[in-house]
Backbone as CSV, one residue per row, in Angstrom:
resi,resn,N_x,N_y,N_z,CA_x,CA_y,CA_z,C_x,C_y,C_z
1,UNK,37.746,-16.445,-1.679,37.355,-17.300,-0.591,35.833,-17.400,-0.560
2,UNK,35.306,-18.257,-0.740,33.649,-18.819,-0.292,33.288,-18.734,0.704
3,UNK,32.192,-18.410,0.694,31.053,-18.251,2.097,30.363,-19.009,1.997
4,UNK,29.955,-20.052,2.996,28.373,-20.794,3.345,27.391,-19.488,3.094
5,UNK,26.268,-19.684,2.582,25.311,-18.776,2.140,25.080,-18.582,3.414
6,UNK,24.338,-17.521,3.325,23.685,-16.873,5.290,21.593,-17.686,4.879
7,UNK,21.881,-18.128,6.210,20.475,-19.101,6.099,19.227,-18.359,5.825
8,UNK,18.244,-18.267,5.151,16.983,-17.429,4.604,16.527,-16.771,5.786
9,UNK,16.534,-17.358,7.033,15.596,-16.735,8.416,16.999,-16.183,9.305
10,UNK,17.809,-15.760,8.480,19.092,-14.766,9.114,19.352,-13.937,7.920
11,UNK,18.370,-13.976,6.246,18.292,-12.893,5.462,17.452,-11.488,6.173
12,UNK,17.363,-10.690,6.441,16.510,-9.317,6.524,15.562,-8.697,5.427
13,UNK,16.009,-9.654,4.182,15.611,-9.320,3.140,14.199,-10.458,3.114
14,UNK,14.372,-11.538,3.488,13.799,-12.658,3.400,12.148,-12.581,4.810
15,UNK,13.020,-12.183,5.629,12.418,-11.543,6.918,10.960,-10.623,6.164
16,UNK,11.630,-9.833,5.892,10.192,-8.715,5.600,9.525,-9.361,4.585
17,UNK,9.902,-9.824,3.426,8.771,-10.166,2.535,8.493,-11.580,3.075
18,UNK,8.988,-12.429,3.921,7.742,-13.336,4.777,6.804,-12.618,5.739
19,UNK,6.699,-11.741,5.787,6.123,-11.385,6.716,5.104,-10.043,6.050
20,UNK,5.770,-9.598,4.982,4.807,-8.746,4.134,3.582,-10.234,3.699
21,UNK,4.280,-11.456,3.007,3.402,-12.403,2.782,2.032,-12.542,3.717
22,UNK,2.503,-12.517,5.053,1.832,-12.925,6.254,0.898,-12.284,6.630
23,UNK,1.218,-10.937,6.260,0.373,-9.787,6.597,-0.761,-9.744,5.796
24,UNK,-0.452,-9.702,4.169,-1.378,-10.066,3.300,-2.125,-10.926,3.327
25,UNK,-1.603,-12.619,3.975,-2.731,-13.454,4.503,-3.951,-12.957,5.574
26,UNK,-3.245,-12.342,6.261,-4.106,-11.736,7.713,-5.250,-10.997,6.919
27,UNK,-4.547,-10.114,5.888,-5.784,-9.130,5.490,-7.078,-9.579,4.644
28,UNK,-6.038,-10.576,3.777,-6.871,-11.071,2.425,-8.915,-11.601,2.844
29,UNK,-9.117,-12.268,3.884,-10.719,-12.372,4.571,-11.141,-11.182,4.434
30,UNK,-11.172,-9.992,5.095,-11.426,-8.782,5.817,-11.546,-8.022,4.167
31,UNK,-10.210,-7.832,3.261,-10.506,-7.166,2.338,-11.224,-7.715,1.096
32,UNK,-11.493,-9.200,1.352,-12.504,-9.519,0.169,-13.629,-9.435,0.807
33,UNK,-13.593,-9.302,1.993,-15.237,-9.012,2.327,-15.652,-7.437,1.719
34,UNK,-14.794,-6.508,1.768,-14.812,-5.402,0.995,-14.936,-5.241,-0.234
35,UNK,-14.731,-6.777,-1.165,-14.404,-6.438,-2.533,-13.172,-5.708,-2.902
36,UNK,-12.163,-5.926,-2.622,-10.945,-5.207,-2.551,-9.591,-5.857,-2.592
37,UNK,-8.714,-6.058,-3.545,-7.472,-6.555,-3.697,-6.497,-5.814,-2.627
38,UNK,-5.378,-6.420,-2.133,-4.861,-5.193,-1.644,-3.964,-4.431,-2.345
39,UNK,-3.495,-4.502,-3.611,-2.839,-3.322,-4.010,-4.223,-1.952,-4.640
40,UNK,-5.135,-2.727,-4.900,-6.395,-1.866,-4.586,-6.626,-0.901,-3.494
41,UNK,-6.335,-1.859,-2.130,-6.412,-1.283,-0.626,-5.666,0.217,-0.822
42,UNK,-4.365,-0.064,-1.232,-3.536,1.027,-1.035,-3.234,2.090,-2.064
43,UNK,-4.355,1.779,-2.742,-4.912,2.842,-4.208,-5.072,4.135,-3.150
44,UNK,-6.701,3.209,-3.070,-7.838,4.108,-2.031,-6.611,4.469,-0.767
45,UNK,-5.911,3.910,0.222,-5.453,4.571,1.196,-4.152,5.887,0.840
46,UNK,-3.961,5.811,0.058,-2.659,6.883,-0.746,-4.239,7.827,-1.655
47,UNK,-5.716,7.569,-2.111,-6.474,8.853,-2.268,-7.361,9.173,-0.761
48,UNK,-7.142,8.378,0.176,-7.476,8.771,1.645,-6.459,9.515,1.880
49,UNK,-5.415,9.563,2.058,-4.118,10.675,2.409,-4.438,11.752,1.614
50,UNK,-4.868,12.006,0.464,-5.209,13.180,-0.268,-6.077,12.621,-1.743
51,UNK,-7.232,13.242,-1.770,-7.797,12.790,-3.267,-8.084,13.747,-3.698
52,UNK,-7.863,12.917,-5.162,-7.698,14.661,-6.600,-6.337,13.631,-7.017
53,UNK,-5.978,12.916,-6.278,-4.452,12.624,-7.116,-4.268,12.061,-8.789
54,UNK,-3.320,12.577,-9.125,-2.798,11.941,-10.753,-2.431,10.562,-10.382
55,UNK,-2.674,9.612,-11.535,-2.183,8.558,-11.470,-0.867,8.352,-11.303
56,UNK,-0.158,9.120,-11.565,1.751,9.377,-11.649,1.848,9.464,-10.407
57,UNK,0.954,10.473,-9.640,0.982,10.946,-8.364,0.848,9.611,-7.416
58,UNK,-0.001,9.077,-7.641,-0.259,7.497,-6.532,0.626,6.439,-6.855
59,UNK,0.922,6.400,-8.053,2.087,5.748,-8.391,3.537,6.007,-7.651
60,UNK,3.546,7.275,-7.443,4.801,7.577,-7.309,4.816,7.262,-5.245
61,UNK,3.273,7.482,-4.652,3.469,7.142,-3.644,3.461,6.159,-3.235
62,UNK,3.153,4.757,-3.859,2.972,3.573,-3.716,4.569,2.876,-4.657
63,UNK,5.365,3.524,-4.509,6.598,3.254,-5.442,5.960,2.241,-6.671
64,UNK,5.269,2.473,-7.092,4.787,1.840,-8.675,4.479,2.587,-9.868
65,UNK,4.446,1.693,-10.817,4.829,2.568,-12.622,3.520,2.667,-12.412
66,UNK,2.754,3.665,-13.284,1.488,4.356,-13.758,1.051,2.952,-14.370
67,UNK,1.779,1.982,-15.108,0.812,1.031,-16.245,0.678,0.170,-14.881
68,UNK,1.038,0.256,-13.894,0.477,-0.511,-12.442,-0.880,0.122,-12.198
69,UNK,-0.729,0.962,-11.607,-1.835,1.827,-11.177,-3.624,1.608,-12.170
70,UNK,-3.052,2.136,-13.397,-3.904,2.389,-14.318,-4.971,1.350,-14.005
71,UNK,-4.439,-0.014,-14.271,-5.537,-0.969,-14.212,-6.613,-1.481,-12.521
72,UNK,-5.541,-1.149,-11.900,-5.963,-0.758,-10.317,-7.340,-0.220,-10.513
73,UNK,-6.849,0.644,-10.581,-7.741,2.426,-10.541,-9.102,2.307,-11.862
74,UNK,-9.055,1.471,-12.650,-9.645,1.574,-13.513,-11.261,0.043,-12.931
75,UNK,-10.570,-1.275,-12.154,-11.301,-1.695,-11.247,-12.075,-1.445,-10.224
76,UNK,-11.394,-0.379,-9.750,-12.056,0.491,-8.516,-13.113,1.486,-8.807
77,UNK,-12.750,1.807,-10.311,-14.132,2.790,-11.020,-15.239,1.834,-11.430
78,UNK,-15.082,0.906,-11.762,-15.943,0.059,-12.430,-16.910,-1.010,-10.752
79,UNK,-16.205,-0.662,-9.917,-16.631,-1.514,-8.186,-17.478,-0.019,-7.660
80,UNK,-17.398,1.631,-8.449,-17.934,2.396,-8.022,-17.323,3.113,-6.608
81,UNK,-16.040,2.888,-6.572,-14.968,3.429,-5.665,-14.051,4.987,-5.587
82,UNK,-13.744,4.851,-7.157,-13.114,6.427,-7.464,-14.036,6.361,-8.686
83,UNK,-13.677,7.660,-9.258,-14.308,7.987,-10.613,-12.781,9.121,-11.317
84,UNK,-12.695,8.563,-12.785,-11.284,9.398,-13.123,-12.067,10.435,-13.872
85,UNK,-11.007,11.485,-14.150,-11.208,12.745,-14.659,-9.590,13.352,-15.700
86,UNK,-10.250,13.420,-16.677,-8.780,13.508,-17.792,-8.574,15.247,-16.862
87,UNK,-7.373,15.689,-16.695,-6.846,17.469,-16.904,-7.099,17.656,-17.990
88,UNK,-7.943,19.008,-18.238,-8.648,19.960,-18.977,-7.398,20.469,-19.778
89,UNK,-6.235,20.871,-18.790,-5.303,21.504,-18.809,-4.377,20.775,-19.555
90,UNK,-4.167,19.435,-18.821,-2.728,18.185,-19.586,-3.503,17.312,-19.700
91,UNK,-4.042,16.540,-21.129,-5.102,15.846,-21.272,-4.440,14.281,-21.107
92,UNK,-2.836,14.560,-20.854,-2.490,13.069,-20.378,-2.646,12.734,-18.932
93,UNK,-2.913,13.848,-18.177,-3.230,13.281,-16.997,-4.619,13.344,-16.315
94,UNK,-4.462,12.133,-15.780,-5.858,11.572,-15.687,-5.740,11.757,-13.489
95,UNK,-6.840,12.340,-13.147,-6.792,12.701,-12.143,-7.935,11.872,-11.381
96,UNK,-8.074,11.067,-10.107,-8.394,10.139,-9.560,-9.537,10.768,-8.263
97,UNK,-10.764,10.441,-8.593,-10.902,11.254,-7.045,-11.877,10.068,-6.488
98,UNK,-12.235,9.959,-5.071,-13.189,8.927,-4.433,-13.824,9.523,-4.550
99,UNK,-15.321,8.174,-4.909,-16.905,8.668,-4.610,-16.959,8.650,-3.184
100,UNK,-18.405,8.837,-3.157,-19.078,8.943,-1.671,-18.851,7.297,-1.322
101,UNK,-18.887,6.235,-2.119,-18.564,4.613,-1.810,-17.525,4.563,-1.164
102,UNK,-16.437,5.021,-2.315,-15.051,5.083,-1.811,-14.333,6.127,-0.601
103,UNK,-15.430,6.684,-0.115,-14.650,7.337,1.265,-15.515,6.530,2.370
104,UNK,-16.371,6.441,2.227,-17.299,5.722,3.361,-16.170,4.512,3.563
105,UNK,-15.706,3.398,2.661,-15.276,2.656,3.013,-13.889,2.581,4.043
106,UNK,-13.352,3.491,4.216,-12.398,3.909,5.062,-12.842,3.503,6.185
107,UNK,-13.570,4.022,6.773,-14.209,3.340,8.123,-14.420,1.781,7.950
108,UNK,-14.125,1.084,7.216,-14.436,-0.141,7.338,-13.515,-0.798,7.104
109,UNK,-12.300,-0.229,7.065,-10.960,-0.836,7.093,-10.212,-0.560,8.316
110,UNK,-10.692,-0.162,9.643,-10.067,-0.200,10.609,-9.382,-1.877,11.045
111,UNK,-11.038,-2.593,10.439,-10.228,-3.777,11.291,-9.084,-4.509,10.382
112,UNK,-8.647,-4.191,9.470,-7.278,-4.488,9.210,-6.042,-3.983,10.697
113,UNK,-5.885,-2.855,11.126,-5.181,-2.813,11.771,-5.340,-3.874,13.404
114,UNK,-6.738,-3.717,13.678,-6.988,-4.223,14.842,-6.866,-5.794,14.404
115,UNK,-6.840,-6.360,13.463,-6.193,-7.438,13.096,-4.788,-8.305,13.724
116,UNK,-4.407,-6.454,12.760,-2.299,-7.157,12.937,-2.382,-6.841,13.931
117,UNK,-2.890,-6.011,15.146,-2.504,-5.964,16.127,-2.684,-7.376,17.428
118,UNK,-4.162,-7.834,16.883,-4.704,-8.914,17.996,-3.771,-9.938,17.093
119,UNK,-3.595,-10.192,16.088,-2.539,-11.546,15.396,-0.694,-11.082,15.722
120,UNK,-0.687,-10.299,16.166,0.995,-10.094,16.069,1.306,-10.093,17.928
121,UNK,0.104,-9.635,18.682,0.496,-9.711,19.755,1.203,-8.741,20.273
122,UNK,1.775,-7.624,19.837,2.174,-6.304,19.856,1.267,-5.174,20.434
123,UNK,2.019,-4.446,20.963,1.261,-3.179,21.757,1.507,-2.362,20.131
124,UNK,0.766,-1.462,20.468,0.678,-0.060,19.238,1.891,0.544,19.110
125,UNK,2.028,0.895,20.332,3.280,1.324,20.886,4.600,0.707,19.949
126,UNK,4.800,-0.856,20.070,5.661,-1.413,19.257,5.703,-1.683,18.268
127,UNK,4.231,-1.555,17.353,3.999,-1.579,16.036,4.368,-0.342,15.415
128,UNK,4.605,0.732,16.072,5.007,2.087,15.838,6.274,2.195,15.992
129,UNK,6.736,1.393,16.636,8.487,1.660,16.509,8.998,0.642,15.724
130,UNK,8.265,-0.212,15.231,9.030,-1.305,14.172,8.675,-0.752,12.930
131,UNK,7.423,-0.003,12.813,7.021,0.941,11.334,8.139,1.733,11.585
132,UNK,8.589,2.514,12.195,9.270,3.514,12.117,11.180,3.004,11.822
133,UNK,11.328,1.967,12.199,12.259,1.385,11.788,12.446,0.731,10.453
134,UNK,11.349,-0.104,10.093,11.230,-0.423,8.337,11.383,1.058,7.774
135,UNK,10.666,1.932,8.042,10.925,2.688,7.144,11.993,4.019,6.925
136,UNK,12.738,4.053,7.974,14.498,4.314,8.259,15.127,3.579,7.374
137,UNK,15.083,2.184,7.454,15.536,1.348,6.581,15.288,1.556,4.829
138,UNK,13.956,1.743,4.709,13.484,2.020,2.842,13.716,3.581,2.709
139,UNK,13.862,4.176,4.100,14.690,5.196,3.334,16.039,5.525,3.151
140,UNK,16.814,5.193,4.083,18.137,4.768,3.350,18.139,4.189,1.969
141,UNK,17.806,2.723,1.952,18.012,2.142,0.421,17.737,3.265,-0.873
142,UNK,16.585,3.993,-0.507,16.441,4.519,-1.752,16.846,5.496,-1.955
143,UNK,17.720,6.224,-0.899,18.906,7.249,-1.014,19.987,7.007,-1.916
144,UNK,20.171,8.413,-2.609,21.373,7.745,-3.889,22.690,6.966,-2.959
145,UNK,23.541,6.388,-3.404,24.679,6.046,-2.714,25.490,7.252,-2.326
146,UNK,26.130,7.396,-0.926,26.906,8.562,-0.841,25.967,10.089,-0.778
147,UNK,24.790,9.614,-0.887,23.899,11.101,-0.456,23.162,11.466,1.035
């Protein structure tokens, strides 16, 4: 038996990545005034959560392959942002740390948030319970089936 397809703005799937789109519009002014792509952005904000990280390591927190990262990370050295460092120890891994550029700039990415907040019209409050719901959601999905 056939189904009428379910309409794109009653997908959930369709929902978030218009709106991941949207978000990225909001940011894209603000982070080229930084010099900064945003999968760049979230290099530096995953070595703001902790720096020293392996490329495997930011990869793995940004759910992306290392041959993602690599070229990221390798822009951001050359903009004077991180600087890499091969392990002494495992000479395949290449370990990521921010300069003094690349931490200063943290403070200058607040107004990304104060952004989505004055463009979405949302209290904090509710931007915190809809984060907290997307990501209930991506963590289910990426739970094995039945685990």
């Amino acid at each position: 038996m056939a189904h009428d397809p379910i309409p794109l703005d009653s997908q959930l799937c369709f929902s978030i990545y218009a709106t991941t789109l949207a978000i990225n519009r909001t940011y894209k002014p603000m982070l080229d005034a930084l010099g900064l792509t945003y999968p760049q952005y979230l290099v530096l904000s995953a070595l703001w959560e902790g720096d020293g990280q392996t490329i495997g390591a930011i990869g793995e927190r940004l759910s992306l392959e290392p041959s993602t990262i690599t070229p990221l990370v390798k822009r951001l050295e050359l903009a004077g942002f991180v600087g890499r460092l091969r392990n002494p120890a495992d000479e395949r891994q290449v370990q990521v740390r921010l300069t003094a550029k690349g931490a200063a700039l943290r403070a200058e990415t607040g107004c990304l948030t104060e952004a989505l907040l004055r463009r979405s019209g949302m209290s904090v409050d509710q931007i915190i319970a809809l984060n907290g719901q997307v990501q209930a959601l991506r963590d289910a999905l990426v739970r094995p089936e039945g685990g």
